[in-house]
C-alpha positions as CSV (number, residue, x, y, z in Angstrom):
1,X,18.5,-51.1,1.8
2,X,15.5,-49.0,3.2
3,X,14.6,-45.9,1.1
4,X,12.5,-43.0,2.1
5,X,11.7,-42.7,-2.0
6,X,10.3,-46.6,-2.0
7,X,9.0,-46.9,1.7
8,X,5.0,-47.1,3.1
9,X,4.2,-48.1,6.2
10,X,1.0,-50.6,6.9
11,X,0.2,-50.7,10.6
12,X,-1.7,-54.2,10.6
13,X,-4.3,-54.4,13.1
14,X,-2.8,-52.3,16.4
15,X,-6.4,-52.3,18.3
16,X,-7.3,-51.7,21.9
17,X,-8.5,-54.7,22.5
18,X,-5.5,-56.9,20.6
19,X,-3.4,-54.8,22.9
20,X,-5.1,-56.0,26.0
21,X,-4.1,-59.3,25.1
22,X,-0.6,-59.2,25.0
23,X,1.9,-59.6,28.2
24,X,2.0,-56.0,29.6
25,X,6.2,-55.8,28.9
26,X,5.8,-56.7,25.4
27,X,2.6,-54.6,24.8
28,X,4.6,-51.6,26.4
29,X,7.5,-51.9,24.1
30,X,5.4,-52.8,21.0
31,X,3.3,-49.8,21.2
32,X,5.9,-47.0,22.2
33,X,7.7,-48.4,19.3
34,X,4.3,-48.1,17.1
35,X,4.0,-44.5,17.7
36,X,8.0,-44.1,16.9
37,X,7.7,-45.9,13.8
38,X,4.6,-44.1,12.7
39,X,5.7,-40.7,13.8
40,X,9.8,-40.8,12.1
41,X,7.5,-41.8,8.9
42,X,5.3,-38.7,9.4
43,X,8.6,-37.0,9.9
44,X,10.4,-38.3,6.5
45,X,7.1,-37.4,4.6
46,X,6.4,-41.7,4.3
47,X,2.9,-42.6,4.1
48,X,1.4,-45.3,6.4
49,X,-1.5,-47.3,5.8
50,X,-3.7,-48.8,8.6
51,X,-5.8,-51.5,8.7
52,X,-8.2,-52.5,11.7
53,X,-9.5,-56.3,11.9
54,X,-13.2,-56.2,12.5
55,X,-13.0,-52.8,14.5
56,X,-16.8,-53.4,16.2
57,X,-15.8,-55.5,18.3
58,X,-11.6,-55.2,18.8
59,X,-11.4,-51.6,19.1
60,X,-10.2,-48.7,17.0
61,X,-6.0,-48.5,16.2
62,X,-4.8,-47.2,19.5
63,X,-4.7,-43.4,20.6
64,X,-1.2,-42.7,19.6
65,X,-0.8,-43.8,16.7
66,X,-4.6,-42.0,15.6
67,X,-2.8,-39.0,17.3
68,X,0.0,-38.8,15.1
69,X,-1.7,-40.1,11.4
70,X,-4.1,-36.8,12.5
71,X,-6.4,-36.5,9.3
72,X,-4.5,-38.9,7.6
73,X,-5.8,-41.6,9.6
74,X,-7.9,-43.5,7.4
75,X,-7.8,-47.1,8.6
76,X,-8.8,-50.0,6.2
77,X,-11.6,-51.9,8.0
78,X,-11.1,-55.6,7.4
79,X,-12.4,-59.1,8.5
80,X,-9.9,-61.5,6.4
81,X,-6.3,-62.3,8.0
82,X,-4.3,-61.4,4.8
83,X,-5.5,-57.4,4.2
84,X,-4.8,-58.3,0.4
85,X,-7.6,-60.4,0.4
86,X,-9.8,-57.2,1.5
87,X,-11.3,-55.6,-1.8
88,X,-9.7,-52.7,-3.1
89,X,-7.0,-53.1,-0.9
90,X,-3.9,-54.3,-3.3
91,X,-4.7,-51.4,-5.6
92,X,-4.8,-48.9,-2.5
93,X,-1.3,-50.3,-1.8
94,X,0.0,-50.4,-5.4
95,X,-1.2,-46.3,-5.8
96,X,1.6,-45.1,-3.7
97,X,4.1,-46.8,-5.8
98,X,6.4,-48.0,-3.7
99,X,8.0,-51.2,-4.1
100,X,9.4,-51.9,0.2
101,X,6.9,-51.8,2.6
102,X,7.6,-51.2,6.4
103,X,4.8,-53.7,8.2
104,X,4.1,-53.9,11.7
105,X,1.3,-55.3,13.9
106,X,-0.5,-57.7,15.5
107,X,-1.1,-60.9,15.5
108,X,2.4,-61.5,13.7
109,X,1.9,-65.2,13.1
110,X,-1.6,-64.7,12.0
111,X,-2.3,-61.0,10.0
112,X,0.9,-59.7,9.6
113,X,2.2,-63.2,8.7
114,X,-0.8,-63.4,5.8
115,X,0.0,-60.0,4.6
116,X,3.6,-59.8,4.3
117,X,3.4,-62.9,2.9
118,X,0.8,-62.2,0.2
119,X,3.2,-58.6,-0.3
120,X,6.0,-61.1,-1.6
121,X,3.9,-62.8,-3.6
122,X,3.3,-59.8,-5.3
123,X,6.3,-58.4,-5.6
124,X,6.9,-56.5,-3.1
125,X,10.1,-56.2,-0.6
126,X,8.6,-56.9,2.9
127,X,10.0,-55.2,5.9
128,X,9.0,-56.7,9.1
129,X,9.6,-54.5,12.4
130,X,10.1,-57.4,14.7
131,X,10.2,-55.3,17.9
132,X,6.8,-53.5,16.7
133,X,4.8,-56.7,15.9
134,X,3.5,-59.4,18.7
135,X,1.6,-62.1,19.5
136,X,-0.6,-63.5,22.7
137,X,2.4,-66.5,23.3
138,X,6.2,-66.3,22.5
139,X,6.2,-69.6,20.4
140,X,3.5,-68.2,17.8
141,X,5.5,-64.9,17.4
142,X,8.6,-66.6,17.4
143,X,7.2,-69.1,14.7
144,X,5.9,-66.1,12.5
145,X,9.1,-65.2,12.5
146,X,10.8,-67.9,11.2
147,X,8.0,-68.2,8.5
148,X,8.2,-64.6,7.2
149,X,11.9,-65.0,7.0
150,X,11.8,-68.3,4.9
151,X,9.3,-66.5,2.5
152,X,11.7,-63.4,1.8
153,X,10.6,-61.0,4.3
154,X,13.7,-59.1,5.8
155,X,13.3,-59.5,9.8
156,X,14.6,-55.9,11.4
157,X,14.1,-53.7,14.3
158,X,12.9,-50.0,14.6
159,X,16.3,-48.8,15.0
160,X,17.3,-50.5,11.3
161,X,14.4,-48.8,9.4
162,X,15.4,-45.4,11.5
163,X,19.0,-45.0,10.6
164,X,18.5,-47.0,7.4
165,X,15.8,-44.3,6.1
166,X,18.0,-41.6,7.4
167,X,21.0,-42.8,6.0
168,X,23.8,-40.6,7.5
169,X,23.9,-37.6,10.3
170,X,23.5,-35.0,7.5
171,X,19.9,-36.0,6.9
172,X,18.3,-32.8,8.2
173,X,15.1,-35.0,9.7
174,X,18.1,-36.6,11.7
175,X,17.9,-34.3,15.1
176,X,14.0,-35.1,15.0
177,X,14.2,-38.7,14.6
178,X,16.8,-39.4,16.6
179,X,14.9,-37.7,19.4
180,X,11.7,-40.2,18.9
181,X,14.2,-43.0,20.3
182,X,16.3,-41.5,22.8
């Protein structure tokens, strides 16, 4: 199960122009549910890495989510798929020593695929926020899926990595993260 001790969050790729891409009822949802999974994390002291494919020409991570990282937005500027493959970036990862990490993003059968499944490889237990990742069509997303689940990632929601990092109603960051999903 999810632990606030072993968690960080990498927000793969959520760029202004990516977004633009998507069908506007699943970019809605995917983005609210960005800033909620980035801001409970900020809540429960987890820190969240972002990376940003080729930000020149898709854009910088969207305005929320740079709103809520504050200073600690730092994104990792990348041009390969897998962000492991981006130097320096598997021993950014391995400093916060933390074996589960919480990934989200876009494209999920492209980036987030290569990266969660490069995680595994090394190790790593791979959280995939299915309701905060997307693609542009329904049969790559739904693909990636099914991949990432074959290779050992554990498919969830937002809700699951909420409650499952809060663990009980006695948490006292419960009130406050409740309240990013009502």
């Amino acid at each position: 199960m999810l632990n606030t001790l072993d968690s960080l969050v990498l927000v793969i790729d959520i760029q202004d122009r990516l977004t633009t891409m998507l069908d506007d009822d699943v970019c809605a949802q995917m983005v609210e549910n960005s800033q909620k999974l980035v801001a409970a994390a900020k809540v429960l002291g987890i820190d969240t890495i972002v990376t940003e494919q080729y930000p020149k020409g898709l854009g910088q991570t969207i305005q929320g989510i740079r709103d809520t990282l504050g200073e600690k937005y730092m994104p990792v500027e990348k041009t390969a798929f897998n962000a492991l493959l981006e130097d320096g970036f598997l021993s950014t990862i391995k400093s916060h020593n933390k074996k589960q990490i919480v990934i989200c993003g876009i494209e999920s059968h492209i980036c987030v695929l290569q990266t969660a499944v490069a995680l595994i490889k090394e190790g790593f237990e791979v959280y995939v926020v299915k309701d905060v990742c997307a693609s542009r069509k329904k049969s790559e997303f739904k693909c990636a899926m099914e991949l990432l689940r074959q290779n050992g990632a554990k498919i969830c929601s937002l809700e699951i990595v909420l409650f499952g990092w809060l663990k009980g109603a006695k948490c006292p960051y419960f009130k406050e993260v409740q309240a990013l999903i009502k």
